[in-house]
HTML snippet that shows the backbone in 3Dmol.js (N, CA, C, O; Angstrom):
<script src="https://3Dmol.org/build/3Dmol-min.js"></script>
<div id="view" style="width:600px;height:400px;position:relative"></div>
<script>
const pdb = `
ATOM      1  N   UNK A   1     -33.670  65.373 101.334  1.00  0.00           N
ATOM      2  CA  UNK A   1     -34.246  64.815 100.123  1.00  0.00           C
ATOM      3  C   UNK A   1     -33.896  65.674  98.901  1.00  0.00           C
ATOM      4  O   UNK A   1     -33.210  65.232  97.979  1.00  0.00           O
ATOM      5  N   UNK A   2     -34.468  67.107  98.934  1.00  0.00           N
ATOM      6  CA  UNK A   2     -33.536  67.846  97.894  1.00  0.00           C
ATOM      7  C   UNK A   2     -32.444  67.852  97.361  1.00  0.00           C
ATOM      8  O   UNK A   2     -32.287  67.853  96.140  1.00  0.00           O
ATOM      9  N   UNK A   3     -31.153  67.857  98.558  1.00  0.00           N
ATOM     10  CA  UNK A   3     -29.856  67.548  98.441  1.00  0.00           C
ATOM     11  C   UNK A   3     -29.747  66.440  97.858  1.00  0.00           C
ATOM     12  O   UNK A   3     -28.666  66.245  97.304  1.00  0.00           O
ATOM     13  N   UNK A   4     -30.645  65.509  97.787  1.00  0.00           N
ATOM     14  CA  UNK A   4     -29.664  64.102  97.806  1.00  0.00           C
ATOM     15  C   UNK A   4     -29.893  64.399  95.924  1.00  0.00           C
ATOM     16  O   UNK A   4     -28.931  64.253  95.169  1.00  0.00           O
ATOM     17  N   UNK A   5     -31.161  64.779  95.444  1.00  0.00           N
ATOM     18  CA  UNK A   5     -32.236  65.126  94.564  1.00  0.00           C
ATOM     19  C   UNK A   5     -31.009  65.636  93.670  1.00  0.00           C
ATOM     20  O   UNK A   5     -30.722  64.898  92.727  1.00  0.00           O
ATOM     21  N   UNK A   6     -30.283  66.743  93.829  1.00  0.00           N
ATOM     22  CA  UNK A   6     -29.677  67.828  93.356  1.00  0.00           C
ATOM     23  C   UNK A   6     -28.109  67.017  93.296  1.00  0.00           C
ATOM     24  O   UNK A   6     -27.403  67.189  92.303  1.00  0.00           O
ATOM     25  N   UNK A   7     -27.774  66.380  94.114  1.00  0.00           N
ATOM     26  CA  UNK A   7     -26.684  65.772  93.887  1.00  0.00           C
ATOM     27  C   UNK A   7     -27.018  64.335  92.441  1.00  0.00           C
ATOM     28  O   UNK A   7     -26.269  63.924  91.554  1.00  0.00           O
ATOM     29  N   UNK A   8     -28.057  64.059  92.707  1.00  0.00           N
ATOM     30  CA  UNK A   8     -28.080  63.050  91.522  1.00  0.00           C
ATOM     31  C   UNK A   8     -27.794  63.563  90.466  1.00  0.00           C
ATOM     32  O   UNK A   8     -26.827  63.362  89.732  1.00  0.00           O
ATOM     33  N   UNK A   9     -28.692  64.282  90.365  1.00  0.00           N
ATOM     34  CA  UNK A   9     -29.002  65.241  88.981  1.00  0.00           C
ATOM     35  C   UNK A   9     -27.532  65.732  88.625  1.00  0.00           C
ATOM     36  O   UNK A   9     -27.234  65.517  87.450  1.00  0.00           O
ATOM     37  N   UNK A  10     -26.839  66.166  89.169  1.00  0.00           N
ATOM     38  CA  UNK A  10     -25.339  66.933  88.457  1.00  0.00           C
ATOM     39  C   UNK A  10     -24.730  66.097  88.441  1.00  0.00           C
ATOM     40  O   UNK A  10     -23.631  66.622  88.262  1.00  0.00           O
ATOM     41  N   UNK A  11     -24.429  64.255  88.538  1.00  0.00           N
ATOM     42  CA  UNK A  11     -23.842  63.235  88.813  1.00  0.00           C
ATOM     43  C   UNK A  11     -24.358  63.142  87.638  1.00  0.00           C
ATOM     44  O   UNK A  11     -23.482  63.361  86.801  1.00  0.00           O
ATOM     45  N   UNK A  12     -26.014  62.779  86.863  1.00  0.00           N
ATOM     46  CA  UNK A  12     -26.038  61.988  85.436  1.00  0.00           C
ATOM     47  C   UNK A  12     -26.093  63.222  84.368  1.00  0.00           C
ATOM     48  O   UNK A  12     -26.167  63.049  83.151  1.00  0.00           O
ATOM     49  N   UNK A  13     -26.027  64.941  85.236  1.00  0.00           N
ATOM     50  CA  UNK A  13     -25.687  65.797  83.778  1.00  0.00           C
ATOM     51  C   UNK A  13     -24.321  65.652  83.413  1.00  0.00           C
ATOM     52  O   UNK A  13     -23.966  65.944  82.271  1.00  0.00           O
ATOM     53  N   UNK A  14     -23.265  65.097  84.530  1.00  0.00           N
ATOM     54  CA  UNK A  14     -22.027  65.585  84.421  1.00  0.00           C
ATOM     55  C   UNK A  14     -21.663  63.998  83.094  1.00  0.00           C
ATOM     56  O   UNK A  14     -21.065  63.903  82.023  1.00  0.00           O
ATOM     57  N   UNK A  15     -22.334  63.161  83.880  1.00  0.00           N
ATOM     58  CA  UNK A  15     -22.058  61.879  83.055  1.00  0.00           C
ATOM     59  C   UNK A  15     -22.278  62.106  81.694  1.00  0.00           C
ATOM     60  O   UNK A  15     -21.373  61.959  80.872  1.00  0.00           O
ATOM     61  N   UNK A  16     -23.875  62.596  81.267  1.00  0.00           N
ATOM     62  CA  UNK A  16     -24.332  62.820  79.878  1.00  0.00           C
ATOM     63  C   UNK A  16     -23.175  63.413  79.047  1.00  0.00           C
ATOM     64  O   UNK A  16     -22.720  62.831  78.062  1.00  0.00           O
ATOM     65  N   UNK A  17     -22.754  64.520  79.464  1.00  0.00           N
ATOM     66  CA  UNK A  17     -22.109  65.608  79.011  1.00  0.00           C
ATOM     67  C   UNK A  17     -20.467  65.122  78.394  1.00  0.00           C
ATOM     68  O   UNK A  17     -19.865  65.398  77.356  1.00  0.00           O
ATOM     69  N   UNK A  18     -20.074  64.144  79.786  1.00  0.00           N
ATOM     70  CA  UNK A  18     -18.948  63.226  79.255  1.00  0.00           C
ATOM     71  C   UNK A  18     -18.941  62.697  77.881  1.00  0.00           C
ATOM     72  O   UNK A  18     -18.137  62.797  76.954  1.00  0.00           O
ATOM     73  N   UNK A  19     -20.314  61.978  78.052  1.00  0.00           N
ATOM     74  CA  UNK A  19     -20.206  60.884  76.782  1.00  0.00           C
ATOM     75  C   UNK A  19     -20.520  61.490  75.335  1.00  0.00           C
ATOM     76  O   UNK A  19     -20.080  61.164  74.232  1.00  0.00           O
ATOM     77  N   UNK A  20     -21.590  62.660  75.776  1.00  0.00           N
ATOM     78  CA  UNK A  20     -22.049  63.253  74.352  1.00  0.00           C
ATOM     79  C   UNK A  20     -21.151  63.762  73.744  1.00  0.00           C
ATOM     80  O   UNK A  20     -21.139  63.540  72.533  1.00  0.00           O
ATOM     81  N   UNK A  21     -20.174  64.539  74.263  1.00  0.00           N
ATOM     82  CA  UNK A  21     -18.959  65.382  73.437  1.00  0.00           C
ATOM     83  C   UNK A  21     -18.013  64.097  72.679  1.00  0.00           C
ATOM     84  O   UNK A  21     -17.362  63.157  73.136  1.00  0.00           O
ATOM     85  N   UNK A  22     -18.299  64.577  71.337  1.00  0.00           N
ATOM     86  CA  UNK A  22     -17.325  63.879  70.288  1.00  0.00           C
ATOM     87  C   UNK A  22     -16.148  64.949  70.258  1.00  0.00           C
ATOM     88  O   UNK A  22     -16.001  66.156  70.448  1.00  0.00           O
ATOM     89  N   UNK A  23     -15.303  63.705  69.873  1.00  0.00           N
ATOM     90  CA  UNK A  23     -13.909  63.708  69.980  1.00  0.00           C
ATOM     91  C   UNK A  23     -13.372  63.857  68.201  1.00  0.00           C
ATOM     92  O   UNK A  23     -13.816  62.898  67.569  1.00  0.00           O
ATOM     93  N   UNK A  24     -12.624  64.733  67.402  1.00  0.00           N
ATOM     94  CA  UNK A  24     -12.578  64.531  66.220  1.00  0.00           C
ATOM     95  C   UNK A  24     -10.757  64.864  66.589  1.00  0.00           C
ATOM     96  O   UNK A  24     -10.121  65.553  67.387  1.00  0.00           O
ATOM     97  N   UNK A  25     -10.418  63.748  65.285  1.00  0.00           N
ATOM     98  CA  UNK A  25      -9.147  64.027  65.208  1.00  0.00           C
ATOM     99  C   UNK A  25      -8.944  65.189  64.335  1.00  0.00           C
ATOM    100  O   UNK A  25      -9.925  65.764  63.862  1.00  0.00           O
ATOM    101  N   UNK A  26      -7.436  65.684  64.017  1.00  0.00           N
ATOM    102  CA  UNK A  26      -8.045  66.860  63.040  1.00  0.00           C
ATOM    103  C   UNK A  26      -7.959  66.457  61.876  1.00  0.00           C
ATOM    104  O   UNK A  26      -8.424  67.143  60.966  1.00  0.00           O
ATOM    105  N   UNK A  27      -7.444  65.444  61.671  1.00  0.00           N
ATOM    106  CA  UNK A  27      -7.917  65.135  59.968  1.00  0.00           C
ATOM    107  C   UNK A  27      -9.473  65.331  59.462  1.00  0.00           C
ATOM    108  O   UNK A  27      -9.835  66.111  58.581  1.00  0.00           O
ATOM    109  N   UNK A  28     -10.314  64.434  60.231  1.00  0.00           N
ATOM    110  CA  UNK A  28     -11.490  64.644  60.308  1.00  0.00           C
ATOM    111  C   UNK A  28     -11.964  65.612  60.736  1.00  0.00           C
ATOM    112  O   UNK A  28     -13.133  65.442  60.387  1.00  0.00           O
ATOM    113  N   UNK A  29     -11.941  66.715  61.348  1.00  0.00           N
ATOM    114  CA  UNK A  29     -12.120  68.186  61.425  1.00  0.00           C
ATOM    115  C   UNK A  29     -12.070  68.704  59.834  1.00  0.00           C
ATOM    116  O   UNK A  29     -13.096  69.092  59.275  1.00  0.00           O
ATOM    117  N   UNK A  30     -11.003  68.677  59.283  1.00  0.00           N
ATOM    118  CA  UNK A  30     -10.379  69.445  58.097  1.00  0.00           C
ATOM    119  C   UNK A  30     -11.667  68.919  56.948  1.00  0.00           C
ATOM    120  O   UNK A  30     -12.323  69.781  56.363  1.00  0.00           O
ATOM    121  N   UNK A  31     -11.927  67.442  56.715  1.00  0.00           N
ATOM    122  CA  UNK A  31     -12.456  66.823  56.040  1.00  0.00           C
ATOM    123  C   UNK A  31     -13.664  67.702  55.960  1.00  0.00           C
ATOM    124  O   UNK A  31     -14.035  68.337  54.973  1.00  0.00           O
ATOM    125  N   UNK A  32     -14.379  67.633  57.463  1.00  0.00           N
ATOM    126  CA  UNK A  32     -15.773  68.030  57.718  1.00  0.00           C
ATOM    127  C   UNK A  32     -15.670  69.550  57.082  1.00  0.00           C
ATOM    128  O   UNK A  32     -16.522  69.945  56.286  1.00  0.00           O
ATOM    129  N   UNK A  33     -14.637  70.313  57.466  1.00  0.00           N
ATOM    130  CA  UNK A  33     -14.852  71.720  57.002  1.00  0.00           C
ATOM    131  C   UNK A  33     -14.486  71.674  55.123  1.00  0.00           C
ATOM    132  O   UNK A  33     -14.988  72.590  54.472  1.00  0.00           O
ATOM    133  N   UNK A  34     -13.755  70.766  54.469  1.00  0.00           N
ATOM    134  CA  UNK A  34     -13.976  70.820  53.041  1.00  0.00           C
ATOM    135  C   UNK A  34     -14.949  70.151  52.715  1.00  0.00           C
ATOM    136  O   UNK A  34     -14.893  69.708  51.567  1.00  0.00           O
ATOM    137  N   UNK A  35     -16.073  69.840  53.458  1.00  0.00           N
ATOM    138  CA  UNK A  35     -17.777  69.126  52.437  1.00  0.00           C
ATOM    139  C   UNK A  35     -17.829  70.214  53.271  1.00  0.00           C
ATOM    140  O   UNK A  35     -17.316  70.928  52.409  1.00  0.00           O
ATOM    141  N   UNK A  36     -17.981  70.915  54.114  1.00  0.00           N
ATOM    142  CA  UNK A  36     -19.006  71.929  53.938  1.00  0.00           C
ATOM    143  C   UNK A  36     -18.674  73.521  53.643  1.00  0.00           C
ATOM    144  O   UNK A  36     -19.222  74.574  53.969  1.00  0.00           O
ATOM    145  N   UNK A  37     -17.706  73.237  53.000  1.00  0.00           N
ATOM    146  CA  UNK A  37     -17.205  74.706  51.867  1.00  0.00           C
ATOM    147  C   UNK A  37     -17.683  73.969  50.522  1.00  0.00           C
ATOM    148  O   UNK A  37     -18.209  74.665  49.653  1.00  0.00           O
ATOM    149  N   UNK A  38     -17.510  72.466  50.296  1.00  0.00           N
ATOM    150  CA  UNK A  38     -17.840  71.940  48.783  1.00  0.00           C
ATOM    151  C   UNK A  38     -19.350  72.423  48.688  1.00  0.00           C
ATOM    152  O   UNK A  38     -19.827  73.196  47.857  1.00  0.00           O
ATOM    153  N   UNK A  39     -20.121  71.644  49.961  1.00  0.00           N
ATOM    154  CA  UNK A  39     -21.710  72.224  49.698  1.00  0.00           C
ATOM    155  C   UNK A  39     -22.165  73.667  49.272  1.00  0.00           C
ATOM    156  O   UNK A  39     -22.841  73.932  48.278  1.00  0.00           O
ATOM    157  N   UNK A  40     -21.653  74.589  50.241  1.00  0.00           N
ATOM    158  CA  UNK A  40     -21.730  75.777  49.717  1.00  0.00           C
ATOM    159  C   UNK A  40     -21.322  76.288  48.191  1.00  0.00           C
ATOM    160  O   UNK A  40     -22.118  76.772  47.386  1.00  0.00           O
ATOM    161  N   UNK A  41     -19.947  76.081  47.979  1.00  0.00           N
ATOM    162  CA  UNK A  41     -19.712  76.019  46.690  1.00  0.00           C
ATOM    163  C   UNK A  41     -20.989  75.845  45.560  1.00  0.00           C
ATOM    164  O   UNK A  41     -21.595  76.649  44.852  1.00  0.00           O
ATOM    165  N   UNK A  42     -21.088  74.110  45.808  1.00  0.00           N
ATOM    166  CA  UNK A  42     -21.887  73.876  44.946  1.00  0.00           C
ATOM    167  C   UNK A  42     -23.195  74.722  44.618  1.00  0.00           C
ATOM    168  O   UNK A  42     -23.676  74.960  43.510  1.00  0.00           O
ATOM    169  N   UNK A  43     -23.674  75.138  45.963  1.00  0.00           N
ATOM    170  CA  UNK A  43     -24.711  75.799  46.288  1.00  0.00           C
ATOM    171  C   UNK A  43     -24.304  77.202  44.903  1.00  0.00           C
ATOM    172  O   UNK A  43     -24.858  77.518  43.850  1.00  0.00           O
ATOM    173  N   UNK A  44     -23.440  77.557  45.425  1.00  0.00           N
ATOM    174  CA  UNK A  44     -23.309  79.192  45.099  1.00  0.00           C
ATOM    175  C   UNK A  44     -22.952  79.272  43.089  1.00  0.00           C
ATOM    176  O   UNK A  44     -23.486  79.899  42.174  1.00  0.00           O
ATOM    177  N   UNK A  45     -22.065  78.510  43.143  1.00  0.00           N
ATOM    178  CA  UNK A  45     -21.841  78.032  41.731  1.00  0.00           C
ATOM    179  C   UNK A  45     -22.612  77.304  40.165  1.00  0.00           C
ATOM    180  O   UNK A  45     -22.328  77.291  38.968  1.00  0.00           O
ATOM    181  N   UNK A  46     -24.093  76.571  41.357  1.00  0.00           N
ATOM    182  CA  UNK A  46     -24.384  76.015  40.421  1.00  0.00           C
ATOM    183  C   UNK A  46     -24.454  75.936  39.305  1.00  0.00           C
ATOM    184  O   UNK A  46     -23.916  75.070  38.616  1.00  0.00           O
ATOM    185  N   UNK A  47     -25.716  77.596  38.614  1.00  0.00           N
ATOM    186  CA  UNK A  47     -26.110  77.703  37.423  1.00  0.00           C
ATOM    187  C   UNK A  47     -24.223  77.806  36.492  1.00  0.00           C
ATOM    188  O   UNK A  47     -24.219  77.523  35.294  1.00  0.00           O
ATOM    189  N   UNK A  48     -23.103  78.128  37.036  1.00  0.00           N
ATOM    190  CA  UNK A  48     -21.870  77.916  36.059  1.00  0.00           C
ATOM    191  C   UNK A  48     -21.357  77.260  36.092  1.00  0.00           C
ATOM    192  O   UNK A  48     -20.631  77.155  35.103  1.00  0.00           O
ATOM    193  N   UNK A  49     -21.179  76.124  37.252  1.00  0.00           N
ATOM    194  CA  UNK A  49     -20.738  74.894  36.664  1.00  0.00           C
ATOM    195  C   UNK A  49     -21.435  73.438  36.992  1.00  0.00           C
ATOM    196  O   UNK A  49     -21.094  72.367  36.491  1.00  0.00           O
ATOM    197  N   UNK A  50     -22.257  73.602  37.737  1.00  0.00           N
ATOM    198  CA  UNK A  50     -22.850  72.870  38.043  1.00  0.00           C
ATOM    199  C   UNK A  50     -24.626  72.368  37.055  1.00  0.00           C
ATOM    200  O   UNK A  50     -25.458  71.462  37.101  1.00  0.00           O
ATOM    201  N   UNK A  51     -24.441  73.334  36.465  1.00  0.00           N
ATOM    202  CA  UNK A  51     -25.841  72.779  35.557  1.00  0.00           C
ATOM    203  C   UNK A  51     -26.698  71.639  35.417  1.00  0.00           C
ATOM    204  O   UNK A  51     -27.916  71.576  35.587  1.00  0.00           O
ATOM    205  N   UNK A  52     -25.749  70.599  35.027  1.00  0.00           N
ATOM    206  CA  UNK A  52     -26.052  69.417  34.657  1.00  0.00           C
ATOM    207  C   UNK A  52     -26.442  68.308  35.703  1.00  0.00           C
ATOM    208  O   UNK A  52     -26.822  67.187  35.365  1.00  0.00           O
ATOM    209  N   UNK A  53     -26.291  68.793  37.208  1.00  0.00           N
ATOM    210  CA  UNK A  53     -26.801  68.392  38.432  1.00  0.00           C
ATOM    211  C   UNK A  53     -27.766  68.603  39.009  1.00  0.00           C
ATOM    212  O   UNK A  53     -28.097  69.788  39.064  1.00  0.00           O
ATOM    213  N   UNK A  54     -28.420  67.847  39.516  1.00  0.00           N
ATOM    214  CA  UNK A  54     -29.598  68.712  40.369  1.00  0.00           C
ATOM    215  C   UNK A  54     -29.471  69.819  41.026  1.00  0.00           C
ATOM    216  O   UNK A  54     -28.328  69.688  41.465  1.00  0.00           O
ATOM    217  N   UNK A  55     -29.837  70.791  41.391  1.00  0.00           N
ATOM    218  CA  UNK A  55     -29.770  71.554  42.654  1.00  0.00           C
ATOM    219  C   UNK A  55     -29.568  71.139  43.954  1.00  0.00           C
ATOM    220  O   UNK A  55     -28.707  71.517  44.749  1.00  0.00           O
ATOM    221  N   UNK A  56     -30.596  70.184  44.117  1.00  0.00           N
ATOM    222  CA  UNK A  56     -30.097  69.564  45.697  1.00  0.00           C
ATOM    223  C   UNK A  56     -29.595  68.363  46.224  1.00  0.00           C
ATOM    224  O   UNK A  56     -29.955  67.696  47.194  1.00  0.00           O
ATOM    225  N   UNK A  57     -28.374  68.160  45.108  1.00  0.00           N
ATOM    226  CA  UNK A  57     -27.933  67.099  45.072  1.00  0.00           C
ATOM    227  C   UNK A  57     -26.692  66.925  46.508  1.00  0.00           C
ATOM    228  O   UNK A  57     -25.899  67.842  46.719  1.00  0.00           O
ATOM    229  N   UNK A  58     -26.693  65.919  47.198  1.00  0.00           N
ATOM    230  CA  UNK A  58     -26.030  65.890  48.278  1.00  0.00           C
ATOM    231  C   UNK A  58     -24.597  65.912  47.914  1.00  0.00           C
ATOM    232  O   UNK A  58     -24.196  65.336  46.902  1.00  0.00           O
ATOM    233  N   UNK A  59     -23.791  66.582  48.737  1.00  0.00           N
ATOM    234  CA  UNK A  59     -22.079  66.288  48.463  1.00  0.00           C
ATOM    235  C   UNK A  59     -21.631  65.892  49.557  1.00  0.00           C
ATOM    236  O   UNK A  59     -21.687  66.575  50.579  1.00  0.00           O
ATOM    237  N   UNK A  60     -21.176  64.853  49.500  1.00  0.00           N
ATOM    238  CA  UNK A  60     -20.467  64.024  50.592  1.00  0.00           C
ATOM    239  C   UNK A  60     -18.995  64.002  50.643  1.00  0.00           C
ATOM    240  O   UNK A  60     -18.484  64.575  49.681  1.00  0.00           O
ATOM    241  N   UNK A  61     -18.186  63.507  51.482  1.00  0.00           N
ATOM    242  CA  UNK A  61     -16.083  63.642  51.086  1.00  0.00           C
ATOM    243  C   UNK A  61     -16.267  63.087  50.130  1.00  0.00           C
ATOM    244  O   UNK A  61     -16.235  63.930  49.233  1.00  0.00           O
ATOM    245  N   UNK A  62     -16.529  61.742  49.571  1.00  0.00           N
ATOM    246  CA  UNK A  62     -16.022  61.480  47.923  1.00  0.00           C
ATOM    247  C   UNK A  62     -16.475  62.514  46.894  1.00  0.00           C
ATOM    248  O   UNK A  62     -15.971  62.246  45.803  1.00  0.00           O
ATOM    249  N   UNK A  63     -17.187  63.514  46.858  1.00  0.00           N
ATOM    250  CA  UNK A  63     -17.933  64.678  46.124  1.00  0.00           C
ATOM    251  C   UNK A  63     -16.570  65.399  46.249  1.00  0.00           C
ATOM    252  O   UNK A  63     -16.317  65.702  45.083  1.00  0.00           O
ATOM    253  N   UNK A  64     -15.566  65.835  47.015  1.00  0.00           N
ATOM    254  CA  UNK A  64     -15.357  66.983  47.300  1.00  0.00           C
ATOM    255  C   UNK A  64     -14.213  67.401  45.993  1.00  0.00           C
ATOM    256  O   UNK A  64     -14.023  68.521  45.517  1.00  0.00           O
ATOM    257  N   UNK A  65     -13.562  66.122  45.625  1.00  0.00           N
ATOM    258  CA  UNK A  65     -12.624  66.537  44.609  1.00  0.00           C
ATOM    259  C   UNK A  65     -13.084  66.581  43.067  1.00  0.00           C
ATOM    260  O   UNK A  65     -12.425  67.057  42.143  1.00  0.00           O
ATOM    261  N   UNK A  66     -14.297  66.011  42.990  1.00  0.00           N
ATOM    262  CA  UNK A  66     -15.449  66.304  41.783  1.00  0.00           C
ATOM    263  C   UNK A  66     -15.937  67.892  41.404  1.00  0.00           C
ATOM    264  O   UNK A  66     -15.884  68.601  40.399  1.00  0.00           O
ATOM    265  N   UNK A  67     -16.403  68.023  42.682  1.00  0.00           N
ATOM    266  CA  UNK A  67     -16.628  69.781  42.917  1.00  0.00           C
ATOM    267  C   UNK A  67     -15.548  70.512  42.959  1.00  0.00           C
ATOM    268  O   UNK A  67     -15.688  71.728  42.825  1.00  0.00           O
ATOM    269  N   UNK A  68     -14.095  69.903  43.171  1.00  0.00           N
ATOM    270  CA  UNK A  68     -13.281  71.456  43.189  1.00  0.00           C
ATOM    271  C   UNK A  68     -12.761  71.113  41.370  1.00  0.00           C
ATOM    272  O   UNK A  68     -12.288  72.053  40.731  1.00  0.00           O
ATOM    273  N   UNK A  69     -12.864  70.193  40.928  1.00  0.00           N
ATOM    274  CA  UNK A  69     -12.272  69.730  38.951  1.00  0.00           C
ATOM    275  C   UNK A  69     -13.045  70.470  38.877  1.00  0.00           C
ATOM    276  O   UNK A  69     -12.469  71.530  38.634  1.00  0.00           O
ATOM    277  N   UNK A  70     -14.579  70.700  38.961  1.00  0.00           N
ATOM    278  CA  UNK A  70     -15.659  71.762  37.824  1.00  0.00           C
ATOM    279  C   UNK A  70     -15.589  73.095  38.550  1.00  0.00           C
ATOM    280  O   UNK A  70     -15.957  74.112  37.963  1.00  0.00           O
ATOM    281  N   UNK A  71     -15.226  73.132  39.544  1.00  0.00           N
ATOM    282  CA  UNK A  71     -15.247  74.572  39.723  1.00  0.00           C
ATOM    283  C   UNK A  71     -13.661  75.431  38.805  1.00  0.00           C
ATOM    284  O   UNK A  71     -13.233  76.481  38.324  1.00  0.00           O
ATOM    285  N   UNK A  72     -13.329  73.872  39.111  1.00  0.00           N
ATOM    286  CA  UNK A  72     -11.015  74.815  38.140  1.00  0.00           C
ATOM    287  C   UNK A  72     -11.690  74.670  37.086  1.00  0.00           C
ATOM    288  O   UNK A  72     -11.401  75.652  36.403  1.00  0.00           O
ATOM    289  N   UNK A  73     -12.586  73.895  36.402  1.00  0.00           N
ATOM    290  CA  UNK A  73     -12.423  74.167  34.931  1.00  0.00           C
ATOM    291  C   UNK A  73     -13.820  75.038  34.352  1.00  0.00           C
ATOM    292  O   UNK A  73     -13.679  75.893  33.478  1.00  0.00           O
ATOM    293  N   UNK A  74     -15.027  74.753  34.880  1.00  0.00           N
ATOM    294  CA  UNK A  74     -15.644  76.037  34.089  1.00  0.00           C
ATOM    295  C   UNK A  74     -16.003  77.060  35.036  1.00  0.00           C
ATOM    296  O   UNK A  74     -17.070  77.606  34.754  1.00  0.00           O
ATOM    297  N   UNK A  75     -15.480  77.450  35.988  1.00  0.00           N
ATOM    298  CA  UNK A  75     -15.781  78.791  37.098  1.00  0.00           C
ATOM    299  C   UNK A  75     -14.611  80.021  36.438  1.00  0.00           C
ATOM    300  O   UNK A  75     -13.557  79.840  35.828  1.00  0.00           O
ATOM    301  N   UNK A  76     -15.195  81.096  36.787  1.00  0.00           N
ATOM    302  CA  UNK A  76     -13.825  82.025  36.798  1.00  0.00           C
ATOM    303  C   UNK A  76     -13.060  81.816  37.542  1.00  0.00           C
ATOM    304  O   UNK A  76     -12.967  80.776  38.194  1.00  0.00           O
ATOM    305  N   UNK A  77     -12.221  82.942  37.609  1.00  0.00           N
ATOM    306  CA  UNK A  77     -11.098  82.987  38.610  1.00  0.00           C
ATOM    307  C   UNK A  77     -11.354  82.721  40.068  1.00  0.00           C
ATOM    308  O   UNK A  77     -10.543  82.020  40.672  1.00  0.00           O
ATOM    309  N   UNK A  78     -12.536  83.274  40.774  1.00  0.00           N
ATOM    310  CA  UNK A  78     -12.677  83.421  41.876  1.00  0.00           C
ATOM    311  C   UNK A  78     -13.461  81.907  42.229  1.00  0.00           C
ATOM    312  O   UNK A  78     -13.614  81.559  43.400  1.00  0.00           O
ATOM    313  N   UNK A  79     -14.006  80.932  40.898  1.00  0.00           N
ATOM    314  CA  UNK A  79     -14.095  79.632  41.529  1.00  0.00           C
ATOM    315  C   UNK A  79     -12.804  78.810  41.287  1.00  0.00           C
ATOM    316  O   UNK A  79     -12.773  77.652  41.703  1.00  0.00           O
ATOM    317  N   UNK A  80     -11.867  79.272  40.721  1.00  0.00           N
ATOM    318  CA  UNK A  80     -11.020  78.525  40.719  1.00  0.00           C
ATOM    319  C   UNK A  80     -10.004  78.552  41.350  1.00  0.00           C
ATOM    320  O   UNK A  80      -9.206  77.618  41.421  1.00  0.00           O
ATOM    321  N   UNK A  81      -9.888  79.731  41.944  1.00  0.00           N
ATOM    322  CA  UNK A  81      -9.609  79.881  43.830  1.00  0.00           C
ATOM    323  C   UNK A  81     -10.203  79.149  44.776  1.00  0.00           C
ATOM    324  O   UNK A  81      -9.701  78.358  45.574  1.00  0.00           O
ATOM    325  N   UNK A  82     -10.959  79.373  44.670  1.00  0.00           N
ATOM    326  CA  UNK A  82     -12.063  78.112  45.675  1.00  0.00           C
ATOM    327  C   UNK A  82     -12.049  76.665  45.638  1.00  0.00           C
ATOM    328  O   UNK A  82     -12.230  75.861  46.553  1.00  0.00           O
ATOM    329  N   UNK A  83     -11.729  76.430  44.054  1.00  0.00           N
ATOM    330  CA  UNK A  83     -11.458  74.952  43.972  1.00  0.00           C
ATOM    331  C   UNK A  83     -10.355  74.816  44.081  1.00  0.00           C
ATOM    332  O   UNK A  83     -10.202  73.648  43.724  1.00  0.00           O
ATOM    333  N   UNK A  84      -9.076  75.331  44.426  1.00  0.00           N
ATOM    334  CA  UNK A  84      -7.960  75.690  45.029  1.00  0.00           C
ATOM    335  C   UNK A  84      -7.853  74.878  46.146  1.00  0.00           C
ATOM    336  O   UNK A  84      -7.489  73.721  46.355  1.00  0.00           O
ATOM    337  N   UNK A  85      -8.309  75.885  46.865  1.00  0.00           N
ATOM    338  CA  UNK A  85      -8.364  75.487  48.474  1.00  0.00           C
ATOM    339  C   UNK A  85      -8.981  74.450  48.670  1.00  0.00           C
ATOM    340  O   UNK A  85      -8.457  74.054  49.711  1.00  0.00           O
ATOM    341  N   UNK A  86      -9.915  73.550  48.337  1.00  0.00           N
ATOM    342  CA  UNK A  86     -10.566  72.606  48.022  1.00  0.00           C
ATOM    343  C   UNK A  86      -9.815  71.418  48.212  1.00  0.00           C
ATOM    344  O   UNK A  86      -9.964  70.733  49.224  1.00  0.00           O
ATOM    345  N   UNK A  87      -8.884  71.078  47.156  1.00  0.00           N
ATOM    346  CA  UNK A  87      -7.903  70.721  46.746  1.00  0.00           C
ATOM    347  C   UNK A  87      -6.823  70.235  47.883  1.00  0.00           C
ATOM    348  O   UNK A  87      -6.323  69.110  47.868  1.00  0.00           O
ATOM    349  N   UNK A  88      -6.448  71.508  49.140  1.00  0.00           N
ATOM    350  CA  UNK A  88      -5.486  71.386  49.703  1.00  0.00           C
ATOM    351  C   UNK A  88      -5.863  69.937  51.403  1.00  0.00           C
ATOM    352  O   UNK A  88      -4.950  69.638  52.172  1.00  0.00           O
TER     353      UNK A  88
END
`;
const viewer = $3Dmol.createViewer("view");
viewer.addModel(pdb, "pdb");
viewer.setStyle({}, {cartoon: {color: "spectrum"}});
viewer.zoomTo();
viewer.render();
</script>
């Protein structure tokens, strides 16, 4: 009864485990990692270029090339490195 018990059980973890793991192509990898360098950004940048936004305003992929224009044009150098890479 145990056995049979213990064999189920690693039959629907092994199944779960199949289905739960997402699959990303890497475009969508890349995407996911530029909104969440934009968020931060935004985060870190606000009070200089971001002012005129809320604070906790959401940035989504269409956000991301909005946030790297204000970071190239009123950030220093080191946001306009950032909105650089942004960019790529």
């Amino acid at each position: 009864m145990a056995t049979q018990l213990r064999r189920y059980l690693a039959e629907i973890g092994r199944r779960g485990g199949r289905k739960s793991r997402r699959k990303l192509d890497p475009e969508q990898a890349r995407m996911m990692v530029r909104v969440r360098e934009a968020r931060r950004a935004y985060r870190t940048y606000h009070a200089r270029c971001f002012w005129s936004s809320p604070p906790n305003l959401a940035i989504g992929a269409v956000d991301v090339p909005w946030v790297a224009e204000q970071l190239m044009r009123h950030g220093g150098r080191d946001a306009w490195e950032k909105g650089a890479r942004l960019c790529r």
